[in-house]
C-alpha positions as CSV (number, residue, x, y, z in Angstrom):
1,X,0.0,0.0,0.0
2,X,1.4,3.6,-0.9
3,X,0.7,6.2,1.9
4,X,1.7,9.9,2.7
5,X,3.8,10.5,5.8
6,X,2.3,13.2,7.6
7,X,4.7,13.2,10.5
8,X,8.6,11.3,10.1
9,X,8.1,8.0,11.3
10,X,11.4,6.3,12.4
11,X,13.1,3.8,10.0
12,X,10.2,5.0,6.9
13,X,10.9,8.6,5.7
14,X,9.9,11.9,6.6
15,X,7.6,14.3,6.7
16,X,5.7,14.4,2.7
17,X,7.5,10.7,1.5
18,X,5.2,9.0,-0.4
19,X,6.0,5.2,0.6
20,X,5.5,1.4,-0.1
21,X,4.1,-0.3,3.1
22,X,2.6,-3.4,4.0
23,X,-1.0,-3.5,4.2
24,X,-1.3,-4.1,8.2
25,X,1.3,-2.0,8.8
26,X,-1.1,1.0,7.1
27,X,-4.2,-0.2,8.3
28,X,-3.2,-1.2,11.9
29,X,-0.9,1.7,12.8
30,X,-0.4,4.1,10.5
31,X,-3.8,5.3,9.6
32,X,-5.2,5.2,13.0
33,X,-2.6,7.2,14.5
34,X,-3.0,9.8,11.9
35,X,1.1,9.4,10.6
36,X,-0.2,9.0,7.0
37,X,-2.7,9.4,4.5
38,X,-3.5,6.2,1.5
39,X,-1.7,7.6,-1.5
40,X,-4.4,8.6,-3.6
41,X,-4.6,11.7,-6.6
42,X,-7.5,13.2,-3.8
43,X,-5.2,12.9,-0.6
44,X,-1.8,14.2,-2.3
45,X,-4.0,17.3,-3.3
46,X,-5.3,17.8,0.5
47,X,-1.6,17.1,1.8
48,X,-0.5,19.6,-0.5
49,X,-2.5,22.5,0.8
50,X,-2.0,21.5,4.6
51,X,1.8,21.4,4.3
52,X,2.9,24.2,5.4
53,X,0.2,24.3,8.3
54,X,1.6,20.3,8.8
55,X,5.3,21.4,9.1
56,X,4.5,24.4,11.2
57,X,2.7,21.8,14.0
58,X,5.3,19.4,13.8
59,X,8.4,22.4,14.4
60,X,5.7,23.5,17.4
61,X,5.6,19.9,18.8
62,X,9.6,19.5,18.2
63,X,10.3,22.9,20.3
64,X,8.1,22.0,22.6
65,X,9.7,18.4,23.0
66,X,13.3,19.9,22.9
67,X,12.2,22.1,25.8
68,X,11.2,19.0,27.8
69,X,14.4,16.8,27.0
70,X,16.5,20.0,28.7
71,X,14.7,19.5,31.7
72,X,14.4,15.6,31.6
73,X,17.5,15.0,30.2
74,X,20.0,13.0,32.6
75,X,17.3,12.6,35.5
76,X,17.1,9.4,37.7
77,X,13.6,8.4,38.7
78,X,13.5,5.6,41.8
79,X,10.8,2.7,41.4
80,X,10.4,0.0,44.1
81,X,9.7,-3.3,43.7
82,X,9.8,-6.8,45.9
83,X,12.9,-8.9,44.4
84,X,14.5,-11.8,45.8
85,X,17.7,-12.2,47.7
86,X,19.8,-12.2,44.3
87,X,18.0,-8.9,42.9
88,X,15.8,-11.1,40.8
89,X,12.3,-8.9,40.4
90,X,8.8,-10.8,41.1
91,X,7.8,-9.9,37.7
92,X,9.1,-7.4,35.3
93,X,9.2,-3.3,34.7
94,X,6.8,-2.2,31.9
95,X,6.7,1.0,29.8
96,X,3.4,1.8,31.9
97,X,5.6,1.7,35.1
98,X,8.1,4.1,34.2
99,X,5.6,6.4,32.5
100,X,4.1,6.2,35.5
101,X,7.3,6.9,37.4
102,X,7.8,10.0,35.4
103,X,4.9,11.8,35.4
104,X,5.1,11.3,39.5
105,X,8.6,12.7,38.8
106,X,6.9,16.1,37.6
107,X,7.2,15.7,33.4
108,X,4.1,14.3,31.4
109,X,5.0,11.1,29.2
110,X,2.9,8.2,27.8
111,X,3.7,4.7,28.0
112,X,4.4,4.3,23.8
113,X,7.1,7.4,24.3
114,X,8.9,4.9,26.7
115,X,10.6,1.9,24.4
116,X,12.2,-0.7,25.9
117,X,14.4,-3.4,24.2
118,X,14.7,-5.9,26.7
119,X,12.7,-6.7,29.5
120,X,13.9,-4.9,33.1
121,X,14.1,-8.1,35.4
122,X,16.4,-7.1,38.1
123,X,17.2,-4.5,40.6
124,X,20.0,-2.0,39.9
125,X,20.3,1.3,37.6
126,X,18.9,1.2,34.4
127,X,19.9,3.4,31.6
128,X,16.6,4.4,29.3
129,X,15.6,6.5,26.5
130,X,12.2,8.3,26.1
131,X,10.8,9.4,22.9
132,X,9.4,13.3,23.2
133,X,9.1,13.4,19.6
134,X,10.0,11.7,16.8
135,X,13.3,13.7,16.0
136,X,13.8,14.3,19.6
137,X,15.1,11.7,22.1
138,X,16.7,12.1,25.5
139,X,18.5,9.7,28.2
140,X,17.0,8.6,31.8
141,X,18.3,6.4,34.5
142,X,15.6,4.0,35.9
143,X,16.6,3.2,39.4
144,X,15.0,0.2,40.5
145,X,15.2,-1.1,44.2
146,X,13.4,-3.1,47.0
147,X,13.5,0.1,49.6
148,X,14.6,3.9,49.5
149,X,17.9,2.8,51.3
150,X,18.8,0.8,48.7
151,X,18.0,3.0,46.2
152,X,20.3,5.6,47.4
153,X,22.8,3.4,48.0
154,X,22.3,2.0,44.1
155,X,22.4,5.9,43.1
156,X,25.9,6.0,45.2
157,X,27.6,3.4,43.2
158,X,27.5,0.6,45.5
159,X,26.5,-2.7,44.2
160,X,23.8,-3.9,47.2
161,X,23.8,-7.4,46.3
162,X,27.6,-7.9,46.3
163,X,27.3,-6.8,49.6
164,X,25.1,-9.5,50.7
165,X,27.3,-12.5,49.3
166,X,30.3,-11.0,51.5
167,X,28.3,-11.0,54.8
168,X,26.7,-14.7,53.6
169,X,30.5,-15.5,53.0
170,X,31.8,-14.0,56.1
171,X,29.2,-16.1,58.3
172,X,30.3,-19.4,56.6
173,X,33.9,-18.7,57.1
174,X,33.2,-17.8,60.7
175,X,31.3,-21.2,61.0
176,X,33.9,-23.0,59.2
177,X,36.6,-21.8,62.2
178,X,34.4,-23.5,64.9
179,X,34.8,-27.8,65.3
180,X,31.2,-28.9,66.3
181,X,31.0,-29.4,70.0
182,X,34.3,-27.2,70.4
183,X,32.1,-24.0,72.2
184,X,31.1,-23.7,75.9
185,X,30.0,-26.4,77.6
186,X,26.3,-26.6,78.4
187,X,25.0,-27.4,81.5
188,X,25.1,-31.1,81.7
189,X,29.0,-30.4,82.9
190,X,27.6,-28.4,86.1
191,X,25.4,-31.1,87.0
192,X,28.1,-33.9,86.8
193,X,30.6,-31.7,88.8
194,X,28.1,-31.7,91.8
């Protein structure tokens, strides 16, 4: 199917391209977000005479974004979640939470501006981009932790779960010093001594 970019869509052209897509791709996403227009002689005409009100939007939306991403940019938002002893989360983080996270944080952000390549499973900082626009992109850290201590002892630099295996370590070495039956006598030796 050929459509009419109305906005520039990431990996498919830019604003006014006229391009070859598959046919769910149009129908599913394209069209219903408003990002394009079926290339027909009727909608090139109608593009043509909004273009200049098209690109004036779009440099709006993009200053307004770029505003944003000066403010956002570099920020590190804490979210809490149970984990396990090795920092192994009870589920996973989803675009929804961090939105979520953010817009606590103070900045307005939907869920499809957060993309995430892989699946956030464990506790630690997490490096993140958000999408403000489509030519504008800026950097976050996700800080996820079990409890606010932790989480500002992530944003320190310390690694809490290495921490844990040395005091698990330190316990079984302290153990391992000790013979079994080598401690203080118990109080069957007072009773034979009388």
């Amino acid at each position: 199917m050929q459509v009419i970019l109305l906005e520039r869509v990431e990996k498919l052209g830019q604003m006014g391209d006229v391009v070859k897509v598959k046919d769910g791709f149009a129908r599913n996403y394209l069209l219903p977000k408003k990002k394009a227009l079926r290339a027909n002689k009727s909608n090139i005409a109608v593009f043509e005479t909004q273009r200049a009100q098209l690109e004036a939007r779009n440099l709006e939306f993009k200053k307004e974004a770029e505003a944003v991403s000066k403010k956002l940019g570099g920020k590190t938002f804490v979210l809490l979640r149970q984990a396990g002893d090795r920092g192994q989360l009870y589920g996973s983080v989803s675009p929804r939470d961090i939105a979520d996270v953010i817009i606590k944080g103070g900045f307005t952000v939907a869920r499809t501006q957060v993309p995430l390549d892989k699946a956030i499973k464990h506790i630690g900082l997490h490096p993140l981009t958000v999408v403000l626009h489509p030519e504008v992109r800026v950097n976050v850290t996700l800080n996820v932790a079990r409890t606010e201590d932790e989480a500002e002892r992530q944003a320190r630099g310390e690694d809490v779960l290495a921490e844990k295996t040395d005091d698990e370590e330190a316990k079984a070495n302290a153990e391992a010093l000790f013979d079994e039956g080598a401690g203080p006598a118990e109080e069957e030796e007072d009773s034979e001594a009388e």
